[in-house]
C-alpha positions as a Markdown table, in Angstrom:
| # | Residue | x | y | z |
|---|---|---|---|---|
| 1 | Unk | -32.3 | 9.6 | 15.0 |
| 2 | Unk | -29.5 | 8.8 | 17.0 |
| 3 | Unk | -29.2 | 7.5 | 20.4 |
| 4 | Unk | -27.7 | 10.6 | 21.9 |
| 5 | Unk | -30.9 | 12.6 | 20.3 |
| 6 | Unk | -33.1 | 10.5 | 21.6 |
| 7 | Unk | -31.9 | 10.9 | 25.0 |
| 8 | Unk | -31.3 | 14.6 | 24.7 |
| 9 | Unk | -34.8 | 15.0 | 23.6 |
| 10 | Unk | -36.6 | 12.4 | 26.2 |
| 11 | Unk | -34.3 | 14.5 | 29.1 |
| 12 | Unk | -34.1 | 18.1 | 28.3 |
| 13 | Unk | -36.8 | 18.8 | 25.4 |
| 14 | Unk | -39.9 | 16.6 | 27.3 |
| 15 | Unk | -39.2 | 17.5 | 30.8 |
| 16 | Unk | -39.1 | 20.5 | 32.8 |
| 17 | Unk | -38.1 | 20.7 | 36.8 |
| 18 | Unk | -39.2 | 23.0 | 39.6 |
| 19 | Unk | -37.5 | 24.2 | 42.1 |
| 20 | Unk | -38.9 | 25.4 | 45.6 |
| 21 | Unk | -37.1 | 26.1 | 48.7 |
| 22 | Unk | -35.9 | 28.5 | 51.5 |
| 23 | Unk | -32.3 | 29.0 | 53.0 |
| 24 | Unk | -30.8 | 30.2 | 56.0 |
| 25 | Unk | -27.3 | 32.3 | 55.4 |
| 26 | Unk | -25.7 | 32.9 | 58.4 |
| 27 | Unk | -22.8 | 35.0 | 59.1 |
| 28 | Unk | -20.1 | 32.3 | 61.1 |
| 29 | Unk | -16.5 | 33.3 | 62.5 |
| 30 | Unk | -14.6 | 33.3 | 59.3 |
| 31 | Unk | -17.1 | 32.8 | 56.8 |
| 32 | Unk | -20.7 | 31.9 | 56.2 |
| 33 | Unk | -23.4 | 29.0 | 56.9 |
| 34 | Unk | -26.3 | 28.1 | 54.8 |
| 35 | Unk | -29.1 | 25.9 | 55.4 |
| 36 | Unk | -32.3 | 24.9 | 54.6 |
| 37 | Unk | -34.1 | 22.9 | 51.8 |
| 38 | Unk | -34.8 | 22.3 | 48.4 |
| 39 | Unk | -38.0 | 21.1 | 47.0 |
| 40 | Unk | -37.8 | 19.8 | 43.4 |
| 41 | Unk | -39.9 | 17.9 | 40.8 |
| 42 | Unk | -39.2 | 16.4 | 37.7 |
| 43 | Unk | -42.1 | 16.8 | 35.3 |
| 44 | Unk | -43.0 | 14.8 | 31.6 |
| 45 | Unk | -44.8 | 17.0 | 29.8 |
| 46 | Unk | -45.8 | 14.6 | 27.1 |
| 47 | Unk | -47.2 | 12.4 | 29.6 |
| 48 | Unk | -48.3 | 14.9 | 32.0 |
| 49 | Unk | -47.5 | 13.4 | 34.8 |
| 50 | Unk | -44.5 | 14.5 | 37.9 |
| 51 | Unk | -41.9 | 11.7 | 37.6 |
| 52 | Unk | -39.9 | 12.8 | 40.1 |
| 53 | Unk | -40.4 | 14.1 | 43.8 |
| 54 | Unk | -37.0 | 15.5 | 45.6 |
| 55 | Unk | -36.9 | 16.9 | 49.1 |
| 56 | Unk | -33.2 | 17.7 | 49.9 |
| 57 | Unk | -32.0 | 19.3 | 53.1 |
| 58 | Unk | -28.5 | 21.7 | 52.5 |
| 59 | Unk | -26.2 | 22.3 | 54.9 |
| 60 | Unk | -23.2 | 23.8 | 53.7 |
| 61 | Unk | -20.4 | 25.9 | 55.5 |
| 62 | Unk | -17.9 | 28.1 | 53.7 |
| 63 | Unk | -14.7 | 29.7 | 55.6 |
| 64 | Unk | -12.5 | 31.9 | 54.3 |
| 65 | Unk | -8.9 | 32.3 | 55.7 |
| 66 | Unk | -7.0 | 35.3 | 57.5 |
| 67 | Unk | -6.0 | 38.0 | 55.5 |
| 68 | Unk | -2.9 | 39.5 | 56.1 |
| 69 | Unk | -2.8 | 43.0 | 54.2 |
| 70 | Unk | 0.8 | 44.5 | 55.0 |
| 71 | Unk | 1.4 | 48.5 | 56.0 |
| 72 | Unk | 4.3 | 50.6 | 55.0 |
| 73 | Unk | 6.6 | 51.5 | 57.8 |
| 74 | Unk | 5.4 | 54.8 | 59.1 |
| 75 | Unk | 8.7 | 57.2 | 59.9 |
């Protein structure tokens, strides 16, 4: 096997991740807000064993610009 397989199949094939969390989306002036966390785990199955323990907070804040729609002249 080739070193690219090996890595594929030690990353993708052997372990599997859970992801747990709970958000906040807030309507802001303009856009929206979101927070909250994100609890994930990075499991071997051959071994059995968690190999990673992740605990993220998220903060993120998306605005979105005026919108100008234009009207025909009313006469």
């Amino acid at each position: 096997m080739s070193i690219i397989d090996d890595l594929i199949e030690n990353l993708v094939e052997r372990n599997t991740i859970r992801l747990n969390g709970a958000f906040t989306i807030t309507l802001v002036n303009g856009g929206v807000s979101l927070k909250g966390n994100v609890f994930s785990t990075l499991h071997d199955r051959k071994k059995n064993k968690d190999v990673l323990n992740l605990n993220a907070p998220v903060a993120a804040e998306v605005r979105i610009a005026d919108i100008v729609i234009p009207l025909p002249q009313i006469k």
